[in-house]
C-alpha positions, -999 to +999 in steps of 0.1 A: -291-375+677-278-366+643-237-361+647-226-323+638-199-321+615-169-303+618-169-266+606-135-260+588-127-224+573-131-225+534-097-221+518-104-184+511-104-175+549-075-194+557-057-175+524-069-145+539-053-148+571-019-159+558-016-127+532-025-105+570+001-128+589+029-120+556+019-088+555+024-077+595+058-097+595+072-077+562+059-045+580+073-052+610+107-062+594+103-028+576+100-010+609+127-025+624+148-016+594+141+022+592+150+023+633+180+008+627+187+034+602+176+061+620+197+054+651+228+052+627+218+086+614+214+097+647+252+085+656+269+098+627+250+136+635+263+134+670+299+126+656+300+151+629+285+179+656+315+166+683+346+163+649+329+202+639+325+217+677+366+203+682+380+214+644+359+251+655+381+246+687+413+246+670+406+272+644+398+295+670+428+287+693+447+289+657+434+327+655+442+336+689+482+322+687+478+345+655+471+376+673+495+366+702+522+361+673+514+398+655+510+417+688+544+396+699+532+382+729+544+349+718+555+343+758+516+342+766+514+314+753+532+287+768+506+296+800+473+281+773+486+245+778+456+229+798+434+257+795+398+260+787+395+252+745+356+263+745+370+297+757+378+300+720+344+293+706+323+321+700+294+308+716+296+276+744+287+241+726+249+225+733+252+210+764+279+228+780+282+226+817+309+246+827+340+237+848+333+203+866+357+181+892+368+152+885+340+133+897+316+150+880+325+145+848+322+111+853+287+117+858+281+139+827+248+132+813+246+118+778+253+147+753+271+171+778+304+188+781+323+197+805+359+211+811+374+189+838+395+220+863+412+184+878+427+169+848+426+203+827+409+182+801+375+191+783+351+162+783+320+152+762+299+119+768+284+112+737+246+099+734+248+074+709+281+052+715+275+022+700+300+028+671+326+042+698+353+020+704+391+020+727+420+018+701+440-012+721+446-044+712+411-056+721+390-036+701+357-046+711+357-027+746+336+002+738+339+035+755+317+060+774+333+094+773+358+117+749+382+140+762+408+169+749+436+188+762+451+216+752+494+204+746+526+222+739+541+207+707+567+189+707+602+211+711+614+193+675+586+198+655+581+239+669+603+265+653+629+281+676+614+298+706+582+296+694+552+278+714+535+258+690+499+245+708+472+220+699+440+203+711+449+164+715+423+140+720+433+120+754+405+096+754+417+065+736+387+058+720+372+068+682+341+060+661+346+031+640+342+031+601+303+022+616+293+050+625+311+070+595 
């Protein structure tokens, strides 16, 4: 019997299959890449929606101490501490749920808000909270859920017999410069 000898690929086929191997890694790097940077886009929307929906809070709470202050019904106001801030939204924010309990809003789906009746706070779980973080001396525990109240100013910084009001966050956690 005449001995066979070994078929090796030419070096064109071999080169051939190391330009695909390159070429699926740097794609693959690519892809990974762009859905890194979409998820970071998709973080800092869901801030800037949350920072916009609270600032349209306060402007419109702003307007209504207005009108309370020109119709003088300044003594209505003292009774807004702990109310319901969406009240002075024109329209309820996406994902709104309504008054919850306690216990329910520590259920809230991801991108919901509710106004806790227990703890007169309103609550908002965020979708993306990877950039979220508790402002403590440990600052790598990362949080789940925001929350606002509305608070009397303090009696020094308010004029006189005037009720001065504001929307203070309660949940000590904020986005980090990461997800700015």
């Amino acid at each position: 019997m005449i001995p066979q000898e070994i078929r090796r690929p030419g070096y064109h086929a071999t080169a051939h299959r190391f330009e695909w191997a390159v070429l699926w890694v740097v794609v693959g790097l690519l892809a990974i890449g762009l859905l890194s940077a979409l998820h970071d886009a998709n973080e800092r929307a869901e801030r800037q929606a949350v920072e916009l929906t609270i600032r349209n809070m306060r402007t419109g709470m702003q307007l209504a101490m207005g009108e309370a202050l020109m119709q003088q019904r300044e003594s209505e106001m003292a009774a807004w501490v702990g109310n319901n801030p969406v009240h002075w939204l024109g329209s309820d924010p996406a994902g709104y749920r309504g008054e919850c309990s306690a216990a329910e809003s520590r259920e809230l789906p991801a991108g919901a808000w509710c106004f806790d009746r227990d703890r007169r706070e309103l609550v908002y779980r965020p979708r993306h909270a990877g950039h979220l973080r508790v402002l403590s001396a440990n600052d790598k525990d990362r949080c789940d859920v925001l929350s606002w109240r509305v608070t009397r100013v303090p009696e020094r910084m308010a004029s006189g017999a005037l009720v001065g009001l504001r929307l203070a966050a309660t949940a000590d956690c904020r986005w980090t410069s990461g997800g700015s």
